[in-house]
N, C-alpha and C positions, 0 to 999 in steps of 0.2 A: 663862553658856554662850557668848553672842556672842564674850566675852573671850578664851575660849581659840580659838574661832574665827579671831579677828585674828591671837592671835600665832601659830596655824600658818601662815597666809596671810604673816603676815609674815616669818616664819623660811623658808620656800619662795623668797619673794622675795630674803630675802637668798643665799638657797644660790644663788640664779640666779643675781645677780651673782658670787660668791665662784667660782664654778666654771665659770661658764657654759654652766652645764647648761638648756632649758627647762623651764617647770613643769609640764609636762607627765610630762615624761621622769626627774623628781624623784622621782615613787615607784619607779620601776624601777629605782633603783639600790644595789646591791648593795655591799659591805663592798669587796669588788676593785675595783669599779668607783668606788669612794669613795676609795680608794686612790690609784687611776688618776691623779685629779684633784689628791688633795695634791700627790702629787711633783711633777706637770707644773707645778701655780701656786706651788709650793714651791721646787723646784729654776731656774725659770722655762725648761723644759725646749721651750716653744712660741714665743720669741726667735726672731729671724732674727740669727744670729751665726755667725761662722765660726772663734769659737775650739776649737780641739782637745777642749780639757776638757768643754765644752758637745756637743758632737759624741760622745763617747765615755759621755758620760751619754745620752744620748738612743738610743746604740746598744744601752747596757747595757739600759734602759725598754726599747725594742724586741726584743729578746729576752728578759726576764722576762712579756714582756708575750705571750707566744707562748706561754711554758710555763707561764703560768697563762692563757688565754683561755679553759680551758672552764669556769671560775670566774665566769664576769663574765657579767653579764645584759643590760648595756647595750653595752658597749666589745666587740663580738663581731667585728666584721668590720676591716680594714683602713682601710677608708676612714673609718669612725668612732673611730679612733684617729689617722689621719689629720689630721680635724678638731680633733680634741682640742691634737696638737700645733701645730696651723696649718702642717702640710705636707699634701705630696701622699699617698696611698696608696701610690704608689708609691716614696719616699723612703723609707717604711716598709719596703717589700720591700727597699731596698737596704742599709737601715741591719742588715735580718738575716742577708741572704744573700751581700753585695758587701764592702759596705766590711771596708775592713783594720783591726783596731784600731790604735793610735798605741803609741809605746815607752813612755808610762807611763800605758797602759790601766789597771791595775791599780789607781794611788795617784790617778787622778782619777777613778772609780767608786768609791773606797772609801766618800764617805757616803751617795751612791743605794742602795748595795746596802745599808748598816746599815737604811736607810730602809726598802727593800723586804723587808727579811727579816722 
């Protein structure tokens, strides 16, 4: 009994690291909100970079991430998505409602979106 005790304790632990989620906040996460976390440490979508491609993935996440928000249990509000990607909440708002996509929006969102589908 202890044993399966550890390795939940240990598999939480690592989830903390792998995602950077608290362990706290571990059970409240949902299939979208697990989601949330592959792409961003998958695609490494929470970089400070200023390449286009990176930029137009991150737009793309920012707006899937709007029309599915009423899906997700943890990743609910701006600012916790925010966090998620290590920007501001409000970069968030810009990346839905401001910025311009790039001229080849298209073929550098093509494997986020297979992802997210």
């Amino acid at each position: 009994m202890e044993d399966s005790k550890e390795n939940i304790i240990y598999m939480i632990h690592r989830l903390e690291e792998l995602s950077k989620v608290n362990v706290s906040n571990a059970y409240k996460l949902n299939t979208y909100d697990r989601l949330c976390e592959l792409a961003v440490n998958s695609y490494e979508l929470d970089k400070k970079n200023r390449k286009v491609e990176l930029k137009d993935m991150v737009q793309y996440f920012c707006l899937w991430w709007l029309s599915n928000r009423k899906n997700m249990r943890y990743y609910t509000s701006y600012e916790k998505i925010g966090k998620l990607l290590n920007k501001n909440h409000t970069t968030v708002v810009h990346h839905i409602s401001k910025r311009k996509p790039s001229n080849f929006y298209n073929q550098n969102i093509a494997c986020i979106k297979d992802f997210l589908m």
